[in-house]
Residue frames as qw, qx, qy, qz and C-alpha x, y, z in Angstrom:
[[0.000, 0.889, 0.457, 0.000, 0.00, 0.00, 0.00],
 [0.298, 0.570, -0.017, 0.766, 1.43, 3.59, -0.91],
 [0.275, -0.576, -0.409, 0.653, 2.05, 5.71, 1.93],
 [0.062, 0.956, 0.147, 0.245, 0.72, 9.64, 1.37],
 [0.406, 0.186, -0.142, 0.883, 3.19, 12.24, 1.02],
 [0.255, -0.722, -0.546, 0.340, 2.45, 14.39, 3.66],
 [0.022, -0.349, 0.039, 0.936, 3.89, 17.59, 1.99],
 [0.006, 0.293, 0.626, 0.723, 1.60, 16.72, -0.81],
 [0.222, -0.612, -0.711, -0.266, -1.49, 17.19, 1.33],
 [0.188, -0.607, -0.119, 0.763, 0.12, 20.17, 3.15],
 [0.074, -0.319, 0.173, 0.929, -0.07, 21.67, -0.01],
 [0.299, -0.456, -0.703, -0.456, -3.89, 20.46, -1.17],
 [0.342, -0.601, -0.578, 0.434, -4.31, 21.87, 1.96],
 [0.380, -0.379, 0.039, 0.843, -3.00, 25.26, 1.08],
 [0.013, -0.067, -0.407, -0.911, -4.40, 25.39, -1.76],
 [0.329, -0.612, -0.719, 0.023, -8.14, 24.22, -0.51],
 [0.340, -0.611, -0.410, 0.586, -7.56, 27.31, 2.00],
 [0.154, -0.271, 0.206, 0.927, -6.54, 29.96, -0.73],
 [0.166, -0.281, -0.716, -0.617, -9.11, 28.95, -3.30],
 [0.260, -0.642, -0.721, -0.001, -11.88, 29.05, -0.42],
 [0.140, -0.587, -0.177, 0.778, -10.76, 32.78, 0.95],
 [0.070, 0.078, -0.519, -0.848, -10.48, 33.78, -3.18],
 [0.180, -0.337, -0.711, -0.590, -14.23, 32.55, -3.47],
 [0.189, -0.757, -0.524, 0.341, -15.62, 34.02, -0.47],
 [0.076, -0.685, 0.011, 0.724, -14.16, 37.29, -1.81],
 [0.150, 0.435, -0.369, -0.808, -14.86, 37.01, -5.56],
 [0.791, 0.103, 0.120, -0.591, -17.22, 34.32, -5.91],
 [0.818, 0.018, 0.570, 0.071, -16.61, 30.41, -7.29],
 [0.596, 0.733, 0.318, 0.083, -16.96, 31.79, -11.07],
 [0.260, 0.833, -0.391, 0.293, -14.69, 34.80, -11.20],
 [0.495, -0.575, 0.627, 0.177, -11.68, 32.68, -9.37],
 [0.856, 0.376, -0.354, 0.027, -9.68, 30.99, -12.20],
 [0.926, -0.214, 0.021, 0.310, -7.14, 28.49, -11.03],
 [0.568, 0.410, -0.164, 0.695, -4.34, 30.93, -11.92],
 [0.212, -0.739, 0.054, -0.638, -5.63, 33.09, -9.77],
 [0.926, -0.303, -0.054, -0.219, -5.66, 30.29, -7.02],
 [0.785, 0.315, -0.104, 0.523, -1.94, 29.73, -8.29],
 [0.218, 0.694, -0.099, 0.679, -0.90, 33.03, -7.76],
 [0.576, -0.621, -0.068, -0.527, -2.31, 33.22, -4.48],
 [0.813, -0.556, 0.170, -0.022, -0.73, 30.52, -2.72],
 [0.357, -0.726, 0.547, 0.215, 2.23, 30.74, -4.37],
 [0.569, -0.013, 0.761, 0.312, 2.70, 27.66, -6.89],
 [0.156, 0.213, -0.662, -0.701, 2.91, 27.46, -10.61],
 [0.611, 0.058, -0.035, -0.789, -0.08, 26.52, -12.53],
 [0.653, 0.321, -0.683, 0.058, 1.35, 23.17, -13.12],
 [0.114, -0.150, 0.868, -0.459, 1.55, 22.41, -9.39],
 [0.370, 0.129, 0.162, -0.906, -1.84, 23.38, -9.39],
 [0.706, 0.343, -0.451, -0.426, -3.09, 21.23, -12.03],
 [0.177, 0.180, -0.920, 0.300, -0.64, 18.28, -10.15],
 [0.106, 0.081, 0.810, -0.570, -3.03, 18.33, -7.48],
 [0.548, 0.544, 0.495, -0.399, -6.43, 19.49, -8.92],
 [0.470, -0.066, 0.483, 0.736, -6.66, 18.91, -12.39],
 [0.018, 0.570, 0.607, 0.552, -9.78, 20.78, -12.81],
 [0.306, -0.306, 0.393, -0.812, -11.69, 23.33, -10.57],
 [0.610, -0.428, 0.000, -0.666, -14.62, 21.57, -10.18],
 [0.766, 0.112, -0.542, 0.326, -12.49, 19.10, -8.21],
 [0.343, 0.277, -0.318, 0.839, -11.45, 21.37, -6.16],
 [0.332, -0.298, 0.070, -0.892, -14.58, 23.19, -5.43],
 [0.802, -0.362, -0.432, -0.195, -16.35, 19.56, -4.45],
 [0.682, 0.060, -0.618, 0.388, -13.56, 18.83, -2.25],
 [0.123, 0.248, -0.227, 0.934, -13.93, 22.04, -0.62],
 [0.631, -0.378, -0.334, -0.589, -17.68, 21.72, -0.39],
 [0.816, -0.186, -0.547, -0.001, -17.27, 17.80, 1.03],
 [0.564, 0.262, -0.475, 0.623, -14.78, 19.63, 3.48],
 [0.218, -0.216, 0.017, -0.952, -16.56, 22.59, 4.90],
 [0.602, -0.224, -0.225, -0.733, -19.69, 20.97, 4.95],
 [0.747, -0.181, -0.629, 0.116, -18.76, 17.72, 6.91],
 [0.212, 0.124, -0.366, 0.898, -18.04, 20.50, 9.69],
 [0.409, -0.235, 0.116, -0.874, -21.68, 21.57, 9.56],
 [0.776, -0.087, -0.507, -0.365, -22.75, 18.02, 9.35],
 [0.502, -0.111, -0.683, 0.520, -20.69, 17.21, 12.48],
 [0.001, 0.164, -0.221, 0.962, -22.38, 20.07, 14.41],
 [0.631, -0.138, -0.092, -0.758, -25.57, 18.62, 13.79],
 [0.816, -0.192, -0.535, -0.106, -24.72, 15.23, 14.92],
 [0.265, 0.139, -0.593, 0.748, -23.22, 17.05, 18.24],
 [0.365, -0.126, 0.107, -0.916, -26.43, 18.61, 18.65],
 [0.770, -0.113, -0.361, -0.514, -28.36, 15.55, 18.23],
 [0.682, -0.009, -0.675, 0.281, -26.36, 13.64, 20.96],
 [0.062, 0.061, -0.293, 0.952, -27.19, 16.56, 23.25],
 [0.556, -0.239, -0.031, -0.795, -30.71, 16.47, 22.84],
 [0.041, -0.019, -0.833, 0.551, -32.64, 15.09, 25.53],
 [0.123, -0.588, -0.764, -0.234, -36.76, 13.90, 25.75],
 [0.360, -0.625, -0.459, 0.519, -36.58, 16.80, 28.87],
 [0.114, -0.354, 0.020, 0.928, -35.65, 19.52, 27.05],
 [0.447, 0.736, 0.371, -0.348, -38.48, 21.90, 25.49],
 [0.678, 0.339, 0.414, 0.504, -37.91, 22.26, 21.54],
 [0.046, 0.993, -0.071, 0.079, -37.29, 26.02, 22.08],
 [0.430, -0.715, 0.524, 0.169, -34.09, 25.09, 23.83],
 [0.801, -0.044, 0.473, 0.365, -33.13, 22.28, 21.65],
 [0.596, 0.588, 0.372, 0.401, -33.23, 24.16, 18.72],
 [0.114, 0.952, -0.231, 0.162, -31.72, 27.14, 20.00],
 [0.620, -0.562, 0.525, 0.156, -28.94, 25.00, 21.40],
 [0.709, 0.162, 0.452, 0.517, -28.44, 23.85, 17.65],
 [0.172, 0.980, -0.026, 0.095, -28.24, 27.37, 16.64],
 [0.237, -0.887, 0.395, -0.027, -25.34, 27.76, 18.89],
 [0.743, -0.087, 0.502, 0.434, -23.64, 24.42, 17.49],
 [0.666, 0.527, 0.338, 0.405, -24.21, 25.31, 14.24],
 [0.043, -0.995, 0.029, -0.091, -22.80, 28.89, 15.02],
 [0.474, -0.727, 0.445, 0.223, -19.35, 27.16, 16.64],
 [0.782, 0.234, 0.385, 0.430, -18.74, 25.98, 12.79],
 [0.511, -0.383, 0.099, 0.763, -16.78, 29.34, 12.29],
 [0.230, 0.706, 0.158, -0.651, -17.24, 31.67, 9.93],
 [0.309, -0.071, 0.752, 0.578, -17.63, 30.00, 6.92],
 [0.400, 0.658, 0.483, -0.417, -21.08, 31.82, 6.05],
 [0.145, 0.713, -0.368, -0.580, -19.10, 33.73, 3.33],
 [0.012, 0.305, -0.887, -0.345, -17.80, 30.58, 1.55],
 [0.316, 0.361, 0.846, -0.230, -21.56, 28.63, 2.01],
 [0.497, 0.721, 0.342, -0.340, -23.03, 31.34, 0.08],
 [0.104, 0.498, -0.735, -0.448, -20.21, 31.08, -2.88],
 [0.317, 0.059, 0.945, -0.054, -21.03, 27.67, -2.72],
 [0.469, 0.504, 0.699, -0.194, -24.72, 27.70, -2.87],
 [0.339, 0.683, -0.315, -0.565, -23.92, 30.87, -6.10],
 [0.100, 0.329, -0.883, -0.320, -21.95, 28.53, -7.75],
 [0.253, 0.092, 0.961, -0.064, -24.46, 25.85, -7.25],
 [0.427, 0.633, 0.507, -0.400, -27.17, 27.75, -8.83],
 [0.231, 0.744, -0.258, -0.572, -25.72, 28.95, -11.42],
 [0.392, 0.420, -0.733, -0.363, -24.78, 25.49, -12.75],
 [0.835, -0.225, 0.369, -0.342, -26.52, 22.23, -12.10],
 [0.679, 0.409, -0.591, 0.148, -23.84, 19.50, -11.76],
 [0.697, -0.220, -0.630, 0.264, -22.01, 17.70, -9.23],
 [0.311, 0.024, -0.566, 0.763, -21.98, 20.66, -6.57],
 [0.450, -0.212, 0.076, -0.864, -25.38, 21.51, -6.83],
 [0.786, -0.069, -0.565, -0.243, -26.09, 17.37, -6.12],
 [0.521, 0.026, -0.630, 0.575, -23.48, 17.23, -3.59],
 [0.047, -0.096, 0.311, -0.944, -25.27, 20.56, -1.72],
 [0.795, -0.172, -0.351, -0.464, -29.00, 19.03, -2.52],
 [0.738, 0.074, -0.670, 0.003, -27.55, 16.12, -0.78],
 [0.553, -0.060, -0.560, 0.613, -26.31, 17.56, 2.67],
 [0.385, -0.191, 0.342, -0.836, -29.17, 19.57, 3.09],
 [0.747, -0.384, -0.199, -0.505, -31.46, 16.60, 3.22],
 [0.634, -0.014, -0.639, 0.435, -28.89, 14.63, 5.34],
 [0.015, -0.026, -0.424, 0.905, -29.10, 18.33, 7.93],
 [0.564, -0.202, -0.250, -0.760, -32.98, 17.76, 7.43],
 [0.813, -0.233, -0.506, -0.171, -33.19, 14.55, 8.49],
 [0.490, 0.060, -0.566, 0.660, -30.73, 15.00, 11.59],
 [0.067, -0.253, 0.265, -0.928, -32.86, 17.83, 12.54],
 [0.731, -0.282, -0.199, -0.588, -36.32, 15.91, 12.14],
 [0.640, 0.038, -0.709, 0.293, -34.24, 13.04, 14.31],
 [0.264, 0.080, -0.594, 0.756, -33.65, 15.50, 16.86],
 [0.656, -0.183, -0.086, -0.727, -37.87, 16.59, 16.87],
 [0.769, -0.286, -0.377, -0.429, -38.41, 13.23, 17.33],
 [0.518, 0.044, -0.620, 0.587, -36.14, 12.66, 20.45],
 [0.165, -0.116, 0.365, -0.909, -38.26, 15.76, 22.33],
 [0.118, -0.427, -0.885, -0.144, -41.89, 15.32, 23.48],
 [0.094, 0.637, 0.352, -0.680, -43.23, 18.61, 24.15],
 [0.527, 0.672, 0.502, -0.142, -46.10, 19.88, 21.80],
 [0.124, 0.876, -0.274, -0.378, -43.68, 22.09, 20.03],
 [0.378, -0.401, 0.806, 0.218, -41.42, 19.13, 19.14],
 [0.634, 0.469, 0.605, -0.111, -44.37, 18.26, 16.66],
 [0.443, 0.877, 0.181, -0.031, -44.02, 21.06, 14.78],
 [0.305, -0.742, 0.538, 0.258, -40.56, 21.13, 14.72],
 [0.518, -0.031, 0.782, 0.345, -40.33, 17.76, 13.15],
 [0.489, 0.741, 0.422, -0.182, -43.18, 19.05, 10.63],
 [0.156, 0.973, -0.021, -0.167, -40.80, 21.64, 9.21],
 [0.703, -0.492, 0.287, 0.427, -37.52, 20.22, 9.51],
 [0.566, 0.508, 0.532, 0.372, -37.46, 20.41, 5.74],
 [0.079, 0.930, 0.118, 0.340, -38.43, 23.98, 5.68],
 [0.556, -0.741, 0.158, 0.341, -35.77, 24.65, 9.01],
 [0.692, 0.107, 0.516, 0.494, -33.11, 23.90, 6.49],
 [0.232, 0.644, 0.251, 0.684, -34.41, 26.82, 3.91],
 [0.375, -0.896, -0.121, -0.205, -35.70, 29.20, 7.15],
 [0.681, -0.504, 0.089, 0.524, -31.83, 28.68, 8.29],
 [0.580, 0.166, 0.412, 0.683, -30.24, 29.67, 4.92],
 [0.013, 0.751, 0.428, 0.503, -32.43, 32.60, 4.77],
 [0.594, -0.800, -0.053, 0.065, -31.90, 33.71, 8.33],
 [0.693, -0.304, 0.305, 0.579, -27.49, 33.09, 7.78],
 [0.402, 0.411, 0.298, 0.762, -27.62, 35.35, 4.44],
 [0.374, -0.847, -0.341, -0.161, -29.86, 38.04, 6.73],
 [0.487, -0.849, -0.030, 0.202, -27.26, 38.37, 8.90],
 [0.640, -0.067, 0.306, 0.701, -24.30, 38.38, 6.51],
 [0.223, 0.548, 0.249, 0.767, -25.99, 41.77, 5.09],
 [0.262, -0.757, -0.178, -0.572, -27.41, 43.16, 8.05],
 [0.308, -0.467, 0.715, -0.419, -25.08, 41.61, 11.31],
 [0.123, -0.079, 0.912, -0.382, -25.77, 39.35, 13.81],
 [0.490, -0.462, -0.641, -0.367, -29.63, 37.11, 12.49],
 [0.550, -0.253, 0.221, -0.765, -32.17, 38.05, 14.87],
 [0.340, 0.050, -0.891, -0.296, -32.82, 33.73, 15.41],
 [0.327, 0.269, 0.541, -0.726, -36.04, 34.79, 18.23],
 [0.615, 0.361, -0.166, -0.681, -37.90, 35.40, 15.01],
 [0.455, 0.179, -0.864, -0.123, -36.69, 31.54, 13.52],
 [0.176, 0.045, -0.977, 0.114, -37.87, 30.11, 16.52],
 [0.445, 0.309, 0.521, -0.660, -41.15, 32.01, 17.43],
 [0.637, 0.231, -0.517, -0.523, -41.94, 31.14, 13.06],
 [0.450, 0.270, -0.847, -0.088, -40.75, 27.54, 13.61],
 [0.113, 0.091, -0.814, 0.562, -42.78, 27.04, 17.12],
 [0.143, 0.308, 0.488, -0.804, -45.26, 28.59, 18.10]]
């Protein structure tokens, strides 16, 4: 069995890190791999070594990023508890899903890029929101207060009523997520 060169994946690392700052600040589209090059330093040809395409790159990034929010939600779901009222649970996955850093910028590149072309990153993003749907309607059905119904009802919609609520606050501050949970409750 081949061992992995560990500078190589220091430097799929590097570049994974440059290409995601370059598309939170100019979008998925307007980054060309030279740019990406330029950026972390390597010829285009390294570049190319390692990814030989973008959308390579940009999945990997996705699969990366996003296995971050998907762990958040399966912290949250080992945390919830039949005792706790679905006001708390679900603001207590706010505040996981809040300690996945500040990748809001790059999520909405992402989800651009994913509209704008429908291929393997708009499948791959289709795909891990119904995986963060179904984790969420898991965690509804772990609670048993009347709210916990209507939680599970939505879970689907929780999913769009997040994404809507995380671009909110990326133009206007800190989301307001009282308003998410008196919609999503009450």
């Amino acid at each position: 069995m081949a061992r992995k060169n560990p500078e190589s994946e220091e430097t799929r690392e590097s570049i994974r890190q440059t290409a995601a700052k370059l598309f939170c600040g100019n979008g998925v589209y307007a980054t060309s791999l030279q740019d990406i090059a330029d950026a972390a330093g390597l010829s285009k040809g390294t570049l190319y070594y390692h990814y030989p395409g973008k959308d390579m790159l940009v999945v990997e990034i996705t699969e990366q990023y996003f296995a971050h929010i998907t762990e958040a939600f399966y912290a949250w779901l080992d945390s919830v508890t039949a005792a706790m009222a679905a006001r708390d649970a679900v603001a207590m996955l706010h505040k996981q899903l809040n300690r996945t850093g500040g990748f809001l910028k790059l999520y909405f590149a992402l989800f651009s890029e994913a509209l704008r072309e429908d291929g393997p990153l708009r499948a791959l993003m289709l795909s891990y929101q119904k995986e963060w749907a179904l984790l969420a309607e898991m965690g509804a059905l772990k609670l048993t207060d009347a709210a916990s119904k209507r939680f599970r009802a939505f879970s689907h919609s929780y999913i769009a009523l997040l994404d809507g609520l995380a671009l909110h606050g990326l133009l206007n501050g800190e989301p307001n997520t009282d308003i998410l949970l008196q919609l999503l409750l009450d």
